[in-house]
N, C-alpha and C positions, 0 to 999 in steps of 0.2 A: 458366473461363479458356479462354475459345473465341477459334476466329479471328477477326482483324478482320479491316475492308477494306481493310487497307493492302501484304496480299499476293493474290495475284491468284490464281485456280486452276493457273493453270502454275508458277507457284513453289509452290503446294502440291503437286503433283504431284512436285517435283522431291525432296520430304523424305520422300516414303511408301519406304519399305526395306520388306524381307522379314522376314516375323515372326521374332522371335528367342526362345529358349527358354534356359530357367537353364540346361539341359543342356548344350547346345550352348557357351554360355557360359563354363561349369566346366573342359569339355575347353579349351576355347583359357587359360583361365587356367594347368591344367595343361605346355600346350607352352611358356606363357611361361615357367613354374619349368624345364622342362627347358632352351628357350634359353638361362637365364640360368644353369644349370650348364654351358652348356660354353663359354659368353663371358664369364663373371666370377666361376668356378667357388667364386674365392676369398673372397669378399663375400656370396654366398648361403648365410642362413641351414639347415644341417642338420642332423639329419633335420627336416624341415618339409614342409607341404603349402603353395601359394598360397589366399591371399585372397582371394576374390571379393567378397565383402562380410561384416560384424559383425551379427546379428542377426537375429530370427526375423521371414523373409521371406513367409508367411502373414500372421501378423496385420499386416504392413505391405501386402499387398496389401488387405485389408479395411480397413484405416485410413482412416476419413471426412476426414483432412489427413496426408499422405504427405508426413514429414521424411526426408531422407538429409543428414547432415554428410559431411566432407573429409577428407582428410588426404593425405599422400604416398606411403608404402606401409607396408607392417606393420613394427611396432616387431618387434628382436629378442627383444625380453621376450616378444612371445606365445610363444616357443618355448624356453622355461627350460633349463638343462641339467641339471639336476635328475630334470624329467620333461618332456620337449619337447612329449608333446600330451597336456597335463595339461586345457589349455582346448579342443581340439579331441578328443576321447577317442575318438570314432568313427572318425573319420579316419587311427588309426593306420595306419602300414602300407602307406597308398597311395600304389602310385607311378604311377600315372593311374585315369581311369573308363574300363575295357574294357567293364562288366556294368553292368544294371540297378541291381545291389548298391553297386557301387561309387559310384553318381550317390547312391543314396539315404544310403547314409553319408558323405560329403563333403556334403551339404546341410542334414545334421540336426549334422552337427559345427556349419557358419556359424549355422546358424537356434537353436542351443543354448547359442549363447556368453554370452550376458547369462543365460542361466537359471540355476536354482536346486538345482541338482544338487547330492549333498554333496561337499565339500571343491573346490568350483568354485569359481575364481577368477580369474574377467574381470583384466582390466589397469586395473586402479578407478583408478588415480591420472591416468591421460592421460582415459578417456571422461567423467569427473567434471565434468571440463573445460567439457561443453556444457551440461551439465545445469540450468543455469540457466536458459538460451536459451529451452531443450526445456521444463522447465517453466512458462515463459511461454506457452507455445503450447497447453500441458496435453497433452504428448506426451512419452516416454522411450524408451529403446530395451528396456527391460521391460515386463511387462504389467500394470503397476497405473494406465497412463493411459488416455484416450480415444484418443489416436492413438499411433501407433509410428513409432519411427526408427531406419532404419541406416545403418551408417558404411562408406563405399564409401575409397580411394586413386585419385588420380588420376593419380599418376604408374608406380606398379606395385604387382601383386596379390604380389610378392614382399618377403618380411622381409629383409632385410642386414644386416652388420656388419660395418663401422660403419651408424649410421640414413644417412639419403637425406643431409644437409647434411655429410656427412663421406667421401661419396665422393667419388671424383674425376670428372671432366665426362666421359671417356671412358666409365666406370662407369655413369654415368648413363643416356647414349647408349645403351648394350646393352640397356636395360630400358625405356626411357620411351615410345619409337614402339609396341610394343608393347604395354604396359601404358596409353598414352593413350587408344586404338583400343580397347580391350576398356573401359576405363571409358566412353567416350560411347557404348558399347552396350547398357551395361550400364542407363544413366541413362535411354538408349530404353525399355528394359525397362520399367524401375522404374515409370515415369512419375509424379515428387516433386510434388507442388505448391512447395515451396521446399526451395534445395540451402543448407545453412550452407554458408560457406568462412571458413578465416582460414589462410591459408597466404605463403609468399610475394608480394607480388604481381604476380611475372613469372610468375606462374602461369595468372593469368588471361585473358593473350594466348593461353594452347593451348586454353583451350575455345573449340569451334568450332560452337558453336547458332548457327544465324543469330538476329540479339540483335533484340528487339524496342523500340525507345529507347533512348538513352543512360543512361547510372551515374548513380541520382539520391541523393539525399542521404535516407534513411528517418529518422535521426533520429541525435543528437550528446551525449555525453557531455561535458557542463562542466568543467572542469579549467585547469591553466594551459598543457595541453597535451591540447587536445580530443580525443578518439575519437569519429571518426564513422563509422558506419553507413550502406551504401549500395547499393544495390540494384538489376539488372535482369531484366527477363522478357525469355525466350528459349525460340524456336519448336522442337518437336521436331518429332517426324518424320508428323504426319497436321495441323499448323497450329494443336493445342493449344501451351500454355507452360506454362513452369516459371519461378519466380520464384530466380534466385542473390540472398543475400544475403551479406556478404562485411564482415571485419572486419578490422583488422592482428593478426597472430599477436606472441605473445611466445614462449616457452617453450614455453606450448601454447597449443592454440586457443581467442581469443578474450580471452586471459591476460592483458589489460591491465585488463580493466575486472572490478570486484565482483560476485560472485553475484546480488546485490539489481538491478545493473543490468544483469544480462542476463535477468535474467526481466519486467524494462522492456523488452528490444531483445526479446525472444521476443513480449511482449505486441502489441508494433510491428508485428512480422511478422505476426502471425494478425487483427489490424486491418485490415494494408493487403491481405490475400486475403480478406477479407470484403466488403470496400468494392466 
């Protein structure tokens, strides 16, 4: 997925940025938890750490097809009151990365979440969700497929209570410019070959890849009320792309159509990146 001719060396010039590092990353995800304690002290989930992303970010940099799904920011169930970092176990404790120590426990908490640790228990009933997709593509966000995927938020690396569609617009406001800004950094990083989305979608006016084509139609679930599938490639930051594909949300993502037929829309996708 290399460049065409249809951007010039001076627009590619214009999307090359400064390397960026998970490091570097973590900590701005961290200022964004602290912003958001003294601007919505009341709505941030705690004791908690921020999100950066779900899943182990090694074998996803080695993944021969690099999936990342969506969502808006971390459910308050990752952080139970029971045991709040029952799914982040390393991470207790921390209230920023000062240390070397500190970057490597906060990364092995995200990069551990889907694993197999005893009495570890991922948030199975929301990530189940994609699971169809993913296994059309012969990717999961565990490590029993050929490729791997993680689940990024695009609106903030921060948990709340109430979730994102039950706060209020000022609420929002506190967290989203920031939390927007670290996820298209983050997506630099990553570099997906395809982002799933099924979110809102006024959602998809804030991402801002310069878009390669208009939203085409990949492919359409029959019904008496159709689901369709639609898709575009979008330039990052050296004039490769990344392919968004994008579904309507129900309850959760992707929630309208049958397992059976999202491992049709996952097969779709790994089709048209092959083509």
């Amino acid at each position: 997925m290399k460049l065409e001719e249809d951007i010039d060396a001076g627009e590619v010039a214009s999307l090359v940025r400064a390397p960026l590092t998970l490091a570097e990353l973590s900590r701005r995800a961290f200022r964004a938890f602290d912003e958001a304690r003294s601007l919505v002290s009341d709505v941030v989930v705690t004791p908690a750490v921020p999100i950066l992303y779900f899943g182990d970010v090694e074998r996803f940099s080695r993944s021969p097809f690099r999936v990342v799904t969506v969502g808006l920011n971390p459910s308050l169930a990752e952080f139970p009151s029971v045991d709040p970092f029952a799914r982040f176990r390393s991470a207790e404790g921390l209230q920023g990365l000062e240390t070397a120590e500190d970057e490597r426990r906060y990364l092995a908490a995200l990069s551990g979440y889907f694993g197999d640790r005893p009495n570890h228990d991922p948030y199975e009933s929301w990530f189940r969700t994609f699971e169809g997709l993913l296994d059309g593509m012969d990717a999961s966000f565990r490590d029993f497929r050929t490729n791997t995927a993680l689940h990024t938020d695009i609106c903030s690396p921060v948990a709340t209570s109430p979730t994102w569609s039950g706060l209020a617009r000022s609420q929002r406001n506190a967290l989203i410019d920031t939390g927007r800004a670290l996820w298209h950094d983050l997506i630099h990083l990553l570099r997906p070959h395809v982002i799933l989305v099924s979110v809102a979608k006024a959602h998809l006016q804030t991402v801002n890849f310069p878009p390669r084509g208009d939203w085409t139609e990949l492919c359409r679930i029959d019904r008496e009320n159709p689901y369709v599938i639609n898709y575009r490639q979008m330039y990052l930051d050296d004039g490769t792309t990344t392919t968004m594909v994008f579904g309507a949300a129900a309850q959760t993502p992707f929630g309208k159509i049958s397992t059976e037929d999202k491992r049709m829309v996952g097969a779709a996708v790994r089709g048209l990146l092959r083509a």
